[in-house]
N, C-alpha and C positions, 0 to 999 in steps of 0.2 A: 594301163589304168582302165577299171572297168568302167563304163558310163551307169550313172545314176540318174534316175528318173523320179521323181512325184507325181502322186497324181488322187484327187480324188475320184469314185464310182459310187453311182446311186443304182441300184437292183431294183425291178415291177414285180409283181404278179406274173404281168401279163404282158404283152408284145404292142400291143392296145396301150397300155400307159405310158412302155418307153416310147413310145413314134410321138404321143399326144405331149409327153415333157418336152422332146428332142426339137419339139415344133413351136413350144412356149418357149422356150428358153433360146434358140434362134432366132426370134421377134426382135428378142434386145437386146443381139449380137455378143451372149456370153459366148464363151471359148468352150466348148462341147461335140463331143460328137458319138455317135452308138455305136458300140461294140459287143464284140460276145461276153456273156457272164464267166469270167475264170471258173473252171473247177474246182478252187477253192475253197469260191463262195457258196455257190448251187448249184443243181443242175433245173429247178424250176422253167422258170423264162430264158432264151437263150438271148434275151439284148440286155443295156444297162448303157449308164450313162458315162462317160469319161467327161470330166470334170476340171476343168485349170485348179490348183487350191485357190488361186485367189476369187473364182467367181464361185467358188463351193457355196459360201454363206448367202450369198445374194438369189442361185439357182434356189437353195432351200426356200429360201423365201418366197420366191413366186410359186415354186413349187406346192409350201404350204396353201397359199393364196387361194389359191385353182381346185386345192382340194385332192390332188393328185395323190393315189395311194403307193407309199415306195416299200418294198418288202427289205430294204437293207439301205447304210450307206457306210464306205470304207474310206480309210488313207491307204492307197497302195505306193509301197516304196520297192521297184524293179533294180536291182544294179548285179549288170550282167544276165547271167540266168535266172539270180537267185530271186523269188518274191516275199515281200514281207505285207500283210494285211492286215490291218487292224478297223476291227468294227465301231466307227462312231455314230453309231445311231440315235443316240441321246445326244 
């Protein structure tokens, strides 16, 4: 059986916004941590946020907060090799 994974990702600009989310959003120990941007998505910024789903809604929020500008955010569903990504940026 293949393993399945969920996950959300927030995408920056710039390498400058992921470090400065990756660092709010560690204050108050959501479950996150910076990775490379998939091919998928862009090849703009090469970091982005991996995201628990459950503290998705609450990162956005401090995220909005702070004024933080995100150029993307996704559900990524991984099982096995295959990726599936859907943009929820509204």
């Amino acid at each position: 059986m293949k393993k399945t994974e969920e996950f959300n990702l927030i995408s920056f600009e710039s390498t400058h916004m992921a470090i400065k989310s990756e660092k709010l959003l560690k204050e108050v120990n959501l479950d996150i941590r910076i990775i490379p941007v998939p091919r998928e998505i862009t090849s703009s910024c090469g970091l982005s946020l991996r995201i628990n789903p459950l503290d998705y809604k609450a990162a956005r929020e401090i995220l909005d907060e702070n004024q933080i500008e995100m150029s993307g955010c996704y559900m990524v569903k991984k099982t096995g090799l295959k990726k599936e990504i859907l943009d929820i940026s509204n």
